[in-house]
C-alpha positions in Angstrom: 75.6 47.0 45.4 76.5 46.6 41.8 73.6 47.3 38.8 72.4 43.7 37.6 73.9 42.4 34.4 72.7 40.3 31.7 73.9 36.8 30.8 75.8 36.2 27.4 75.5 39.5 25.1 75.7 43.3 26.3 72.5 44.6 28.4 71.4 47.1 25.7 71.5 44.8 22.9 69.9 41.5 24.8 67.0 43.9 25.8 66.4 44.9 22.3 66.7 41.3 20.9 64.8 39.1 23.4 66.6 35.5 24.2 69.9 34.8 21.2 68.2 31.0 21.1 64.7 31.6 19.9 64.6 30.3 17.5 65.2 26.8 18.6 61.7 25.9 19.5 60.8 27.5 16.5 62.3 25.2 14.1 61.1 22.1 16.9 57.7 23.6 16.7 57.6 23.4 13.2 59.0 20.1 12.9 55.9 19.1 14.7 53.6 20.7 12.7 55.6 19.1 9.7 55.0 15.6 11.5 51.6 16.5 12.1 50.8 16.9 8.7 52.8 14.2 7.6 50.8 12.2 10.5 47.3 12.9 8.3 48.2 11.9 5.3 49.8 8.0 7.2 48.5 4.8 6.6 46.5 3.7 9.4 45.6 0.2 8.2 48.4 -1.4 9.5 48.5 -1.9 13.6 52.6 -1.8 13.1 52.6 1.1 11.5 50.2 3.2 14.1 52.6 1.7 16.9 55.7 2.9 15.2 54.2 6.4 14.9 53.1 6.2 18.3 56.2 5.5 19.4 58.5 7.9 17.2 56.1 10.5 19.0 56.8 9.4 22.5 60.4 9.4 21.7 60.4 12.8 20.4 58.4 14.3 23.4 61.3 12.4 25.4 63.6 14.2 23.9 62.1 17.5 24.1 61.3 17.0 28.1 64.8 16.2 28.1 66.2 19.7 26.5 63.5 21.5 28.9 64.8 19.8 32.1 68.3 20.5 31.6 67.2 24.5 31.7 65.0 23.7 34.4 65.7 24.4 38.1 64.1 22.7 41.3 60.9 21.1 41.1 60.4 21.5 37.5 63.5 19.9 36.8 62.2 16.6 38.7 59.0 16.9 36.6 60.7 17.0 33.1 63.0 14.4 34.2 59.9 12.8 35.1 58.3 12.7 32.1 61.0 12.2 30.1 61.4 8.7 31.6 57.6 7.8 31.2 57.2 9.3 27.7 60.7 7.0 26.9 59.4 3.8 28.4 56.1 4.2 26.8 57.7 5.0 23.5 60.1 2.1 23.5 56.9 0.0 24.8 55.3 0.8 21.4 58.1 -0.1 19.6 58.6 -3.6 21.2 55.2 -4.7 21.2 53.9 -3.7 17.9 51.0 -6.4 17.6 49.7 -5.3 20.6 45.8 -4.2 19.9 44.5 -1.0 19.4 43.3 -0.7 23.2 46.4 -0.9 24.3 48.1 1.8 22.4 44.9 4.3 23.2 45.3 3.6 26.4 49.3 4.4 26.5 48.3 7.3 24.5 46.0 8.6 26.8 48.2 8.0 29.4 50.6 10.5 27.0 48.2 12.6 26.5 47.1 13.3 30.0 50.4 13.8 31.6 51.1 16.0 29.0 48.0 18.1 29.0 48.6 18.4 32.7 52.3 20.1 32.9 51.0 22.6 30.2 48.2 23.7 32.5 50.5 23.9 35.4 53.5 26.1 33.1 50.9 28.2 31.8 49.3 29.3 35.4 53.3 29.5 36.1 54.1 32.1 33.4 50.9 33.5 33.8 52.3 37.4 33.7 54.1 36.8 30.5 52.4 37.4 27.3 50.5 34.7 25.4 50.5 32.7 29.0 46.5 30.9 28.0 47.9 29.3 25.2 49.5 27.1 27.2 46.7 26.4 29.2 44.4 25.8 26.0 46.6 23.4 24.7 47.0 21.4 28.0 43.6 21.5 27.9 42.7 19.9 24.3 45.1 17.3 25.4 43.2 16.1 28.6 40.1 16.4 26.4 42.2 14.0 23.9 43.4 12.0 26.5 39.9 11.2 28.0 38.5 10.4 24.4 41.5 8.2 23.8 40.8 6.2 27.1 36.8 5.6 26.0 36.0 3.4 23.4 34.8 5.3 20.6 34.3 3.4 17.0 37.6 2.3 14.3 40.9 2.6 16.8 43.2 2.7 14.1 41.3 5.9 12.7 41.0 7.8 16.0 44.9 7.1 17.1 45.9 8.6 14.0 44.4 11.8 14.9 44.9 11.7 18.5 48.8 11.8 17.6 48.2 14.2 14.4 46.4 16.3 16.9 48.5 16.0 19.9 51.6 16.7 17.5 49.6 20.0 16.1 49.3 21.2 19.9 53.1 20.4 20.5 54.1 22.5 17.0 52.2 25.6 17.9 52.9 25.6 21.3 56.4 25.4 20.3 56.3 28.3 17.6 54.4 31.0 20.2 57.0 30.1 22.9 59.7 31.1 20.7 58.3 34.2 19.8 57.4 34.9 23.2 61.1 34.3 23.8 62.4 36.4 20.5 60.2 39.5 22.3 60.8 38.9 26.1 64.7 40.2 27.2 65.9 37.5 29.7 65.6 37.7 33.5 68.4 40.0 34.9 71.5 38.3 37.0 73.4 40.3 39.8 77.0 40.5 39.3 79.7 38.0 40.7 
């Protein structure tokens, strides 16, 4: 049997380097925390305007379940797929029904929320071996703490969405940023030769 080979660049170099595309959730991570800020600083007067952030935030999660199951493999392939659909219909949702009151959009939020808070927890029990794995699991669970304090009905809606998405948009951005230098320190798996 033939030694195992590396994907893509030579073995000596790849090991030294970590994964050639880390730096791709770096720049998405801190795009988030770019929204995030830009999130805090949003006027939350206006039930239009917290349903178009709402929904530019589904969107993007969309998108980003959408460049994590097309590297995904078996069941976690039908789980991104998953909730890129949900995360897609819920953003277009908040889009075409802008009027819609405050209750509403917490409660699609939370819905948001809670799904994603679960798939972190699950991941991050997944990778546990790698370095950095509780992270993951911290995050996933600030978002089910978020989730379940979007679904209640706690005071000025327009207030608390705000920073449920400023928060929840926070999470995303560092979570992003530590899994890509996990990925700039971690050499790739190892593939036996054809």
């Amino acid at each position: 049997m033939q030694e195992p080979l590396l994907v893509g660049t030579p073995p000596d170099e790849r090991a030294e380097n970590g994964d050639p595309l880390w730096w791709v959730p770096l720049v998405t991570g801190s795009l988030w925390v770019l929204f995030a800020l830009l999130v805090f600083r949003f006027d939350y007067t206006s039930v239009t305007a917290v349903s178009i952030l709402l929904g530019t935030v589904l969107l993007a999660a969309a998108l980003v379940e959408a460049i994590a199951a097309a590297g995904a493999h078996g069941w976690w392939r039908v789980t991104h797929i998953g909730l890129t659909i949900a995360f897609a219909v819920i953003g277009v949702l908040a889009y075409v029904h802008p009027e819609n009151t405050f209750r509403a959009l917490a409660a699609i939020f939370a819905f948001f929320l809670f799904l994603r808070g679960i798939v972190d927890v699950i991941a991050s029990f997944y990778a546990r071996p790698a370095d950095f794995w509780w992270v993951g699991l911290v995050s996933g669970a600030v978002l089910i703490l978020l989730a379940f304090w979007a679904a209640g009905d706690f005071g000025n809606k327009a207030f608390l969405l705000v920073v449920w998405i400023g928060a929840s948009a926070l999470t995303q951005g560092v979570l992003q940023i530590v899994t890509a230098f996990r990925l700039r320190h971690t050499p790739p798996p190892l593939r036996p030769a054809d």
